[in-house]
C-alpha positions in Angstrom: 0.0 0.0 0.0 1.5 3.6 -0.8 0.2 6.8 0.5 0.5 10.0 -1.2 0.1 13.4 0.1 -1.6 14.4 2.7 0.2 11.7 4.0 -2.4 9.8 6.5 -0.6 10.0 10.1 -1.9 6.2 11.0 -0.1 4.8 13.2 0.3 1.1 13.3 -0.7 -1.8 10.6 -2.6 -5.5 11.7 -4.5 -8.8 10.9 -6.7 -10.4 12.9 -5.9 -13.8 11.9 -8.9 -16.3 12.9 -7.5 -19.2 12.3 -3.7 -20.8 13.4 -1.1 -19.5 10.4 2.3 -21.6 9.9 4.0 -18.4 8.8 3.0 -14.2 8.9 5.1 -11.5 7.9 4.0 -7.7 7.4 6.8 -4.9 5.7 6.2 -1.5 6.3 8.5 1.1 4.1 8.5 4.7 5.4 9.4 7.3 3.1 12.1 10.0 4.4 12.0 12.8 5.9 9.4 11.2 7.7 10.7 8.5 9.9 9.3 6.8 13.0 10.9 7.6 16.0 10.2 3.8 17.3 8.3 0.6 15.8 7.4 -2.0 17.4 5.8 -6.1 16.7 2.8 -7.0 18.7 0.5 -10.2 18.8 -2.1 -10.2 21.0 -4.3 -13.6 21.9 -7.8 -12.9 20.2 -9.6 -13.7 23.6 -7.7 -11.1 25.3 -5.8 -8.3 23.5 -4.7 -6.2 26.7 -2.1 -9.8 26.9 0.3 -8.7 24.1 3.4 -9.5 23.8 5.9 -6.8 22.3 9.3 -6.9 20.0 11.1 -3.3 19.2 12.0 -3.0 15.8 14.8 -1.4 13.9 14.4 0.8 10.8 16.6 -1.0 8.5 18.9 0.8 5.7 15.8 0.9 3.1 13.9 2.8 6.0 11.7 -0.4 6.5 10.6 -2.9 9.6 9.7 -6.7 8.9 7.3 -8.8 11.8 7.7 -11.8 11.2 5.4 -14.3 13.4 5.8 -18.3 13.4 3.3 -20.9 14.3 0.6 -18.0 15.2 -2.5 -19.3 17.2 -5.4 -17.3 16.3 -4.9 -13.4 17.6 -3.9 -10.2 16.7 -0.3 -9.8 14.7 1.0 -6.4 13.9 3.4 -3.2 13.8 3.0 -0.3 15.4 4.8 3.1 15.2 5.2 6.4 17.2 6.5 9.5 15.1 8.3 12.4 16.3 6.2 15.7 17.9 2.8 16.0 19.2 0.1 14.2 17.7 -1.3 15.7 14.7 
């Protein structure tokens, strides 16, 4: 997916996956000058998403993350980011 300007200011990407998945990866590329100031991997269990388990990520030279989840029970799997300044 590609945004073009106004850039939207979302702030995270996910997939509620219903059913177990072997195998899940999501990319997100950012676009500079506007780089997160911190990403991060969560999965959450579908019966309760306050339980989530967290992984920080780093931007990597192509200004990109990669979650990558393995042998996923049914839940939430996904990136989220914070950027720099106040909300918008």
């Amino acid at each position: 997916m590609e945004f073009t300007p106004p850039f939207p200011r979302d702030r995270d990407t996910s997939r509620r996956l219903r059913l177990p998945v072997r195998e899940y990866v999501i990319d997100v590329e950012f676009t500079r000058p506007a780089l997160p100031v911190r990403c991060v991997q969560f999965t959450a269990p579908r019966e309760d998403e306050s339980a989530r388990t967290e992984r920080v990520l780093t931007l990597d030279e192509g200004d990109r993350v990669c979650a990558m989840g393995v042998d996923l029970d049914p839940c939430v799997f996904g990136i989220r980011w914070e950027w720099p300044g106040p909300p918008p």
